[in-house]
C-alpha positions as CSV (number, residue, x, y, z in Angstrom):
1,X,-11.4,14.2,-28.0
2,X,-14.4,13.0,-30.3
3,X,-17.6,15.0,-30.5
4,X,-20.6,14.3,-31.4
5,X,-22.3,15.6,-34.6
6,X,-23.4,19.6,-34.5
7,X,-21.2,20.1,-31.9
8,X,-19.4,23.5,-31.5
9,X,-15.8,23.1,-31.8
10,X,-13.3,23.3,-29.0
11,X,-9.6,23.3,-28.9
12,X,-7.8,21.3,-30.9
13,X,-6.1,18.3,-29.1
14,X,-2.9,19.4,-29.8
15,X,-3.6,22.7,-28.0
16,X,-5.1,21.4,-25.1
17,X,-1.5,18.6,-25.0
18,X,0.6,21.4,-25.4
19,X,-1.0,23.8,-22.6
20,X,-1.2,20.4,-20.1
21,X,2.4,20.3,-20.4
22,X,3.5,23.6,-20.1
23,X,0.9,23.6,-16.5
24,X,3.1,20.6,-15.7
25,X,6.5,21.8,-16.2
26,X,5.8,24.6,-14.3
27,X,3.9,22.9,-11.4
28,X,4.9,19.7,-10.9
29,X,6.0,18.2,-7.6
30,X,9.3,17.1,-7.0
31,X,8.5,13.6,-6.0
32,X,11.8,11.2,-5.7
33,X,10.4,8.6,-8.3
34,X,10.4,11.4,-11.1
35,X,14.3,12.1,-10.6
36,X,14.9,9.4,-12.8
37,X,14.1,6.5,-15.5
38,X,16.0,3.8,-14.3
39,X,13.7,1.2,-15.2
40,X,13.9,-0.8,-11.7
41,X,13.7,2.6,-9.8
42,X,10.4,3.2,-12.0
43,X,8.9,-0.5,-11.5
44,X,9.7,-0.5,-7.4
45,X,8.1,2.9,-7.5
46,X,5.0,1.6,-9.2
47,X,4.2,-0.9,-7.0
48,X,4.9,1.0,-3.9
49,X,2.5,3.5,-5.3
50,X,-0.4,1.0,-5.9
51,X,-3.0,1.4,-3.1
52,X,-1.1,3.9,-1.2
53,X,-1.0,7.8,-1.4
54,X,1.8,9.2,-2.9
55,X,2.7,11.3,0.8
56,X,2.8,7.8,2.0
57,X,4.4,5.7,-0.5
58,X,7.5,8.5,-1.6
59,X,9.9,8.5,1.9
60,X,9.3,4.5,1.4
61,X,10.1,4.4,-1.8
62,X,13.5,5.8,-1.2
63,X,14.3,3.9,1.2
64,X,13.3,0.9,-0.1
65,X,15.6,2.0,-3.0
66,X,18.3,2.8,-0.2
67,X,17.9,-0.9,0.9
68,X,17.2,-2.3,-2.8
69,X,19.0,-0.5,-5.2
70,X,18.9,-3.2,-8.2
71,X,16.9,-6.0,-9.1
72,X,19.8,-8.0,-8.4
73,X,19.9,-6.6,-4.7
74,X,16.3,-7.9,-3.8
75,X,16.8,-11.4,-5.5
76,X,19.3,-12.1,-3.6
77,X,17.1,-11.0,-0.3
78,X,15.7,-13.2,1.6
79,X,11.5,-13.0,1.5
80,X,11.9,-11.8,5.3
81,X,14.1,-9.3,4.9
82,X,11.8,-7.7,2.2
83,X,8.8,-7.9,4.1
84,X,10.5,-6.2,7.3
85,X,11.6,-3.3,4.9
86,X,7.6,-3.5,3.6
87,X,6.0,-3.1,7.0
88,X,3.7,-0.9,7.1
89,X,3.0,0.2,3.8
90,X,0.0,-2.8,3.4
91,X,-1.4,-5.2,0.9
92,X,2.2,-7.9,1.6
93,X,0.7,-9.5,-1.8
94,X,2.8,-6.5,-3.5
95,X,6.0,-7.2,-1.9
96,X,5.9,-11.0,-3.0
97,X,5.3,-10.7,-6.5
98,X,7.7,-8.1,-6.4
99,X,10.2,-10.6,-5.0
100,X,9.2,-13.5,-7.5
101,X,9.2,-11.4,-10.3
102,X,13.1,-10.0,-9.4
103,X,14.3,-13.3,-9.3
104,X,13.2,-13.9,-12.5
105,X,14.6,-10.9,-14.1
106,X,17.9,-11.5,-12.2
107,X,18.2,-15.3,-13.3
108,X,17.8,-14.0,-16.5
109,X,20.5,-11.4,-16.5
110,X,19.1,-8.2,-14.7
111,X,17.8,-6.3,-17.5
112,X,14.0,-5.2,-16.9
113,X,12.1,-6.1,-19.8
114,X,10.6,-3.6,-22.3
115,X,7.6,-4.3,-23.7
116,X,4.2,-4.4,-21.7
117,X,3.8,-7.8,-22.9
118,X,7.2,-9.4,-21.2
119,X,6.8,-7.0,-18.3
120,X,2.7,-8.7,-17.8
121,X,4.7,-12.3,-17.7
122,X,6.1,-11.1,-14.6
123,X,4.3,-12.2,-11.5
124,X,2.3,-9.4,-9.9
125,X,2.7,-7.2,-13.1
126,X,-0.8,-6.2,-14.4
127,X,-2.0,-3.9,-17.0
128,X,-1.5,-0.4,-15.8
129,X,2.1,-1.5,-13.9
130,X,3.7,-2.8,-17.1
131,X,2.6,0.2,-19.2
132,X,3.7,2.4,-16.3
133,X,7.6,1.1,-16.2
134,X,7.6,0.9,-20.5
135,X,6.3,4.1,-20.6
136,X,7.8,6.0,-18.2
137,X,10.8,4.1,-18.3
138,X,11.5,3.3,-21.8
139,X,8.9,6.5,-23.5
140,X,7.0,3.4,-25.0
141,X,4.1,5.7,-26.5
142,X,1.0,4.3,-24.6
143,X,-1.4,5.6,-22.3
144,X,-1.5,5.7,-18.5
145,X,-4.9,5.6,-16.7
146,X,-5.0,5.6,-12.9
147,X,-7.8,6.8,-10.9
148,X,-6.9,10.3,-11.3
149,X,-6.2,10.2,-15.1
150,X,-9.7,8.4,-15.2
151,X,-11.3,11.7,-13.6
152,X,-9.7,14.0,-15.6
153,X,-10.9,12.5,-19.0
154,X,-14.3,11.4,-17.7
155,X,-14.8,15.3,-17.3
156,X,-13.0,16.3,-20.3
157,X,-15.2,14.3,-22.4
158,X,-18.8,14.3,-19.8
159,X,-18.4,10.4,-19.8
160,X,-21.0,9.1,-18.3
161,X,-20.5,6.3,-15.5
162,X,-17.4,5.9,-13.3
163,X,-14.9,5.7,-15.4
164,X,-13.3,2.8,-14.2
165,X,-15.3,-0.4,-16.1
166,X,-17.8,-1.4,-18.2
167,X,-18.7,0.8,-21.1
168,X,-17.5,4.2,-19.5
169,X,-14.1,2.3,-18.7
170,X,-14.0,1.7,-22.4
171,X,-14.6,5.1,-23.5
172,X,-12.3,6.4,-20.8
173,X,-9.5,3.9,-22.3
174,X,-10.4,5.2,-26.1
175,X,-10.0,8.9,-25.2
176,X,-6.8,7.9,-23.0
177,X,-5.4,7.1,-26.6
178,X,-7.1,9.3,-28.6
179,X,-5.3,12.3,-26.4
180,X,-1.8,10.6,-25.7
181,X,0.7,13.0,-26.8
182,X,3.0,10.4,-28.5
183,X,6.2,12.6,-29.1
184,X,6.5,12.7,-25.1
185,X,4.6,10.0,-23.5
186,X,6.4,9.7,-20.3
187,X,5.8,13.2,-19.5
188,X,2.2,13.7,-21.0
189,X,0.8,10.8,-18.5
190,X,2.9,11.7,-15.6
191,X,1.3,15.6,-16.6
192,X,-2.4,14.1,-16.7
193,X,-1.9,12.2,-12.9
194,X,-0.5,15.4,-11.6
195,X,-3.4,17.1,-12.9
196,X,-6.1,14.8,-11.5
197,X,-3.7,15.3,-8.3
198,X,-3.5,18.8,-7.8
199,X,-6.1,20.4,-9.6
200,X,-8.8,17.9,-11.2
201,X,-10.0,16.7,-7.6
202,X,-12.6,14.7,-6.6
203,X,-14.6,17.6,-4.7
204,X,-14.0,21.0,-5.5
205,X,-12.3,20.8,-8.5
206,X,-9.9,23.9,-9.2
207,X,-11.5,24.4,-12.2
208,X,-10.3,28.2,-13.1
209,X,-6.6,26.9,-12.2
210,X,-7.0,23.8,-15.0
211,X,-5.0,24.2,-18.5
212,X,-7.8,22.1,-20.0
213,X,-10.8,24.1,-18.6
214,X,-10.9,25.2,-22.6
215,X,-11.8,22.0,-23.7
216,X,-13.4,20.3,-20.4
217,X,-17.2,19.7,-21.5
218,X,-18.1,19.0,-17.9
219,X,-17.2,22.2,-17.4
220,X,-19.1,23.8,-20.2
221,X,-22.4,22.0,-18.6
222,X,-21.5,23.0,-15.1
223,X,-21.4,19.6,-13.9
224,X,-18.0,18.6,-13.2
225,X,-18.6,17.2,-9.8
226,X,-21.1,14.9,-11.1
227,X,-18.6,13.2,-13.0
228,X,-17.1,10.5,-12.7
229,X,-19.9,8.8,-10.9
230,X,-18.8,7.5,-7.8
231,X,-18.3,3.5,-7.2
232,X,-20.3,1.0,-5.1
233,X,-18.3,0.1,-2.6
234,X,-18.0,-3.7,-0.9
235,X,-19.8,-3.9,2.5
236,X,-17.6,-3.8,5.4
237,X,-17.1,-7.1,7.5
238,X,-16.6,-6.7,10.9
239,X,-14.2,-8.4,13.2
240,X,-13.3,-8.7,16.7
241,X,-10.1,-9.8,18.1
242,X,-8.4,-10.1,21.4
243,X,-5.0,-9.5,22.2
244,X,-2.1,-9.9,24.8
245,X,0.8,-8.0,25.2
246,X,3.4,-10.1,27.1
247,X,7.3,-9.6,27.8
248,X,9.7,-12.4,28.7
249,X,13.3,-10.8,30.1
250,X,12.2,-7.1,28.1
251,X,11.5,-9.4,25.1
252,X,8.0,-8.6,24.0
253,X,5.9,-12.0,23.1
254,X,5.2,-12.6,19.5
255,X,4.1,-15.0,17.3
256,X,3.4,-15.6,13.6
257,X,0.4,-13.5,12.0
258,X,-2.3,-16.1,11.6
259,X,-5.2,-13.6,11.2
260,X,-4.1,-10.9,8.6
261,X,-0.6,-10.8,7.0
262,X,1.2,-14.0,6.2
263,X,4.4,-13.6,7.1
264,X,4.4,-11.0,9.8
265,X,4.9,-11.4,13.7
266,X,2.1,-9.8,16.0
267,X,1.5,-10.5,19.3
268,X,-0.4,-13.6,20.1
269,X,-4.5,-13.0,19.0
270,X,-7.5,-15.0,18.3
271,X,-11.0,-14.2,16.9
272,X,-14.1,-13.6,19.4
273,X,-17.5,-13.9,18.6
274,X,-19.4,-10.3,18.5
275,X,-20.6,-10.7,21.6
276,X,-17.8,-12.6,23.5
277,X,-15.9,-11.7,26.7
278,X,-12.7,-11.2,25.6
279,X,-10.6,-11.8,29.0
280,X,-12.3,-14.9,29.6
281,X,-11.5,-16.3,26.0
282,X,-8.7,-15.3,25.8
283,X,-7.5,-16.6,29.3
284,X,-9.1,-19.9,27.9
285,X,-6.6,-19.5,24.8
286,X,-2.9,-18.3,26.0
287,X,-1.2,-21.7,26.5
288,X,-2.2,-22.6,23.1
289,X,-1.3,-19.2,21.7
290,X,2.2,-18.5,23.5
291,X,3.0,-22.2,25.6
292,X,2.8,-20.3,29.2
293,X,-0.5,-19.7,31.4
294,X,-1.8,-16.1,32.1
295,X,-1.4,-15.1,35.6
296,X,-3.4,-11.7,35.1
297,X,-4.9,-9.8,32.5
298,X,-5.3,-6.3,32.3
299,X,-7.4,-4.3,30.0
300,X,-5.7,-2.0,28.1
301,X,-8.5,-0.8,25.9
302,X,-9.3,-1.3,22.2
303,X,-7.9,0.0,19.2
304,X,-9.6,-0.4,15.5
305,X,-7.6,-1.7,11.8
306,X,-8.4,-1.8,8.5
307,X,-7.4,-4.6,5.7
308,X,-9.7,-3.8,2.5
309,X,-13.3,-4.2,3.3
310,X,-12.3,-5.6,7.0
311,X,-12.6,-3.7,10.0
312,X,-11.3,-5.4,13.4
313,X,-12.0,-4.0,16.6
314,X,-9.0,-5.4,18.7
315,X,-9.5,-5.8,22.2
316,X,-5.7,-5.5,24.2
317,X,-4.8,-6.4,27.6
318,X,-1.3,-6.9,29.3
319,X,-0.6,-10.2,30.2
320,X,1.6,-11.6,32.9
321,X,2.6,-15.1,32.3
322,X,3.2,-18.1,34.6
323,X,4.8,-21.0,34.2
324,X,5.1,-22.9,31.6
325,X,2.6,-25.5,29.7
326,X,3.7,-26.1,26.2
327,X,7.2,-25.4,25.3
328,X,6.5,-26.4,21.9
329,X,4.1,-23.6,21.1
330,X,6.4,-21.6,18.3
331,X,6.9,-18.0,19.5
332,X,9.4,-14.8,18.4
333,X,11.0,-13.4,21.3
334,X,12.3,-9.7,20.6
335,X,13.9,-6.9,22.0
336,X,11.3,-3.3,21.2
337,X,14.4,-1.4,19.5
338,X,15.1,-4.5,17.2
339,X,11.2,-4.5,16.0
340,X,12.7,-2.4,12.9
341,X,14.4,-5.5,11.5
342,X,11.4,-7.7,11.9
343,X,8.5,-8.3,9.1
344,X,5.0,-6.5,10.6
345,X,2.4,-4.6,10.2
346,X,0.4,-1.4,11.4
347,X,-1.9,-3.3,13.8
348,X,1.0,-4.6,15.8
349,X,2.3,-0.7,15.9
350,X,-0.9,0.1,17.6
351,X,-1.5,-2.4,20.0
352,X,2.1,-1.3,21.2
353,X,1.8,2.0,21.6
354,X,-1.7,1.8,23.1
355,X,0.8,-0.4,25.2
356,X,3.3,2.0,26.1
357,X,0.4,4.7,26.8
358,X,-1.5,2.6,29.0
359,X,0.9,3.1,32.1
360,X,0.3,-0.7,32.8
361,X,3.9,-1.7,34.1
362,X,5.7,-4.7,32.6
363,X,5.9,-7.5,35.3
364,X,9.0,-7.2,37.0
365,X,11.6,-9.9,35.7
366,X,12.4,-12.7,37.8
367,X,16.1,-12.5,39.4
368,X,18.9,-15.1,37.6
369,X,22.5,-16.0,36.9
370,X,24.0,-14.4,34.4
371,X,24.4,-16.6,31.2
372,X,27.1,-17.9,30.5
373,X,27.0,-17.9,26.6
374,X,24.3,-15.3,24.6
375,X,20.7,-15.8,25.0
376,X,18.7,-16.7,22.2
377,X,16.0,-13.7,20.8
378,X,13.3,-15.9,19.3
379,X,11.6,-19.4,20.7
């Protein structure tokens, strides 16, 4: 780390590398992604990782792995069958790329590329991904900075700013290089995120646990909360949505996401103005939404989601359907114990078990013959 002129000398880089690692090798987690450098094990695990917490994104990792154990595996996967195995874990955009870009390794003869510049031609592969998989899978000797890494050096240095652009992005990026221990990259950046993890937090910091507390100049002027400064964040947008839970023969009702996940099913919804009465809308609405009329709806209460800056407030009510208006209206019909298999998200997961807590009973099915060959599950 650079300092400036007059300043009292600290410990030497080297020394402060040498003590991060042996902190590291005696505390560091044993997460399923560091049990090996399998180059598609490390790129699956990178992209997983991205916007989700490591708690989260490790038991789906694995079984995403389970499911996907070679780039070869999920090229040959259909998109659907990917984004079923995704649900829940968020931003689909991830899974997609991930899907393009397997194809195109595969078609090319399954060998993950090396460099950061061949893995940034991959779709969905930006800056910090591609160094991620050559570094960690191939000890390419450069620099990892996530948002932890980003914390640790903007207090090991007192850079000013957040640390994440502009001119204290830069300097973070510099000293990112500047301390790279390039004998044993892999390890030093998977040592620095582990750090910002587990001891270098954003409140509270564990300072008198740190192995760079020597050298931390944050530290030395008793500021190290203050850094990094914290990030404007985007305005929320607020949302309001109605939805109907419905069941044909124990099949639940669903239809094709049109409001936040292309791609996924969720049962049938439309957008209401803030101040609009949701049962009368959405009344209005069902034959166009699911090609039957609503008998009854009945309020089951309102649960809230989150997609990035958007908040919805989803209104759900039971529905019990009458005859039909528009059998052309394209709708899913599926079992609940075969939702597993099916491409969806977490809003649909909570307007279902609001659903199943409600105590709202499922219209009773109308009496018929027994079919005489197998009943199709989807309309």
């Amino acid at each position: 780390m650079r300092r400036s002129q007059g300043e009292r000398p600290g410990p030497h880089p080297a020394a402060l590398r040498a003590a991060l690692l042996r902190w590291f090798r005696k505390h560091r987690r044993d997460l399923p992604f560091r049990r090996t450098r399998d180059p598609w094990a490390v790129w699956l695990s990178e992209t997983v990782l991205q916007q989700t917490t490591v708690a989260a994104g490790a038991p789906r990792f694995e079984r995403l792995l389970a499911r996907f154990p070679t780039v070869e595996a999920l090229a040959s996967a259909d998109e659907r069958e990917l984004l079923a195995a995704w649900s829940g874990l968020g931003y689909y955009a991830r899974a997609r790329n991930l899907h393009r870009a397997a194809r195109l390794v595969a078609e090319r003869g399954g060998l993950v590329p090396r460099t950061v510049d061949e893995l940034r031609a991959l779709p969905g592969v930006g800056p910090y991904t591609a160094a991620a998989v050559a570094s960690l899978a191939f000890g390419v000797p450069i620099p990892l900075v996530d948002g932890n890494v980003s914390r640790v050096l903007s207090r090991l240095g007192a850079i000013p700013g957040d640390g994440r652009s502009g001119r204290s992005g830069a300097a973070v990026a510099e000293a990112a290089a500047d301390f790279l221990d390039r004998r044993r990259p892999a390890e030093h950046n998977e040592a620095l995120m582990e750090l910002g993890a587990l001891v270098c937090l954003p409140r509270a910091p564990r300072c008198p646990d740190c192995p760079l507390r020597a050298g931390c100049r944050a530290l030395a002027l008793g500021r190290p909360e203050e850094l990094p400064a914290p990030r404007a964040r985007k305005p929320a947008v607020r949302l309001r949505l109605a939805a109907g839970v419905a069941r044909r023969d124990d099949r639940l009702v669903l239809v094709a996401d049109g409001h936040l996940v292309r791609g996924h099913l969720v049962v049938p919804m439309l957008e209401l103005p803030s101040e609009a009465d949701a049962a009368r809308l959405l009344r209005t609405a069902w034959p166009g939404l699911a090609g039957r009329r609503a008998r009854r709806l009945a309020p089951l209460g309102r649960v809230r989601h989150s997609v990035l800056e958007r908040l919805y407030a989803v209104d759900v009510f039971d529905v019990e359907e009458a005859g039909p208006t528009d059998e052309s209206v394209p709708v899913r019909l599926v079992l609940p114990r075969d939702l597993e298999s099916e491409p969806r998200g977490g809003l649909l997961g909570k307007v279902l078990a609001l659903s199943a807590s409600s105590g709202v009973p499922a219209p009773p099915a109308r009496a018929r013959p027994a079919p005489s060959r197998p009943r199709r599950t989807g309309g």
